[in-house]
C-alpha positions as CSV (number, residue, x, y, z in Angstrom):
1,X,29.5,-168.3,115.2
2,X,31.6,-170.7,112.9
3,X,31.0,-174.5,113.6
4,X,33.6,-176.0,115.3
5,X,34.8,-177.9,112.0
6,X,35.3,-174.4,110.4
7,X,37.0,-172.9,113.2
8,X,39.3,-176.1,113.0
9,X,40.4,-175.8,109.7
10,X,41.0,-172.2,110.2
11,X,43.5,-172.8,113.4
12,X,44.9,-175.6,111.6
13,X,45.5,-172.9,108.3
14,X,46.9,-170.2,110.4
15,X,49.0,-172.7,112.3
16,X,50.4,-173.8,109.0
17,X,51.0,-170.6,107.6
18,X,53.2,-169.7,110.2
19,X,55.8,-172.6,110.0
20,X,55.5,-171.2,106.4
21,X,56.6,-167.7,107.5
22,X,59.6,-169.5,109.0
23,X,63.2,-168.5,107.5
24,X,65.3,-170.6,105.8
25,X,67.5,-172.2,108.1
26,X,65.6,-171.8,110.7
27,X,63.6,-175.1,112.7
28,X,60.8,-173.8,114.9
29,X,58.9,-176.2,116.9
30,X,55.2,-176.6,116.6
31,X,53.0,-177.8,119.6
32,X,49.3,-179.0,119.1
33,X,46.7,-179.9,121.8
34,X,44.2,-181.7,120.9
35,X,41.3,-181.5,122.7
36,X,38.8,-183.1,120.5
37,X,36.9,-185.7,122.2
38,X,36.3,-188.2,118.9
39,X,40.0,-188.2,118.7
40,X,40.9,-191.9,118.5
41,X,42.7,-191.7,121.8
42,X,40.2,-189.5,123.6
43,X,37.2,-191.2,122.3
44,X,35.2,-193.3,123.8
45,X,35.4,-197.2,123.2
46,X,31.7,-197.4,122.8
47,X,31.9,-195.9,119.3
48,X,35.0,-197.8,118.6
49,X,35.6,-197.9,114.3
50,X,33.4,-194.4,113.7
51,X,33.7,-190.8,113.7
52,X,37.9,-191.5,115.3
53,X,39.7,-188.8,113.7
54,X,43.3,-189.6,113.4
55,X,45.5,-186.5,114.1
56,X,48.5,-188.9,114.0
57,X,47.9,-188.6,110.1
58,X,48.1,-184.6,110.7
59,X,50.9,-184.7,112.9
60,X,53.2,-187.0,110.3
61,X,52.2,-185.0,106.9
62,X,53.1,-181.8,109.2
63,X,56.3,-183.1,109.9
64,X,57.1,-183.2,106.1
């Protein structure tokens, strides 16, 4: 069984490569749920400054 960073990356990838298999012209929408709890805003504030993984950054260079 993958570890959960691999299996990340790998639904990030296919994600990705199918806003790539998009048509010129064509604007599809992409929706991500994030359910990882060290996500800065899911995180708790008792580990406030480490392991706060800003999917913000992901969602802008998406948006590109």
């Amino acid at each position: 069984m993958p570890s959960k960073p691999i299996a990340l990356f790998a639904l990030l990838t296919w994600m990705v490569g199918g806003l790539a298999s998009a048509t010129a012209g064509e604007q599809e929408t992409l929706t991500v749920v994030v359910m990882d709890p060290l996500s800065k805003p899911l995180s708790c504030p008792c580990v406030e400054g480490y392991a706060q993984r800003e999917y913000k950054a992901l969602s802008a260079h998406l948006e590109k």
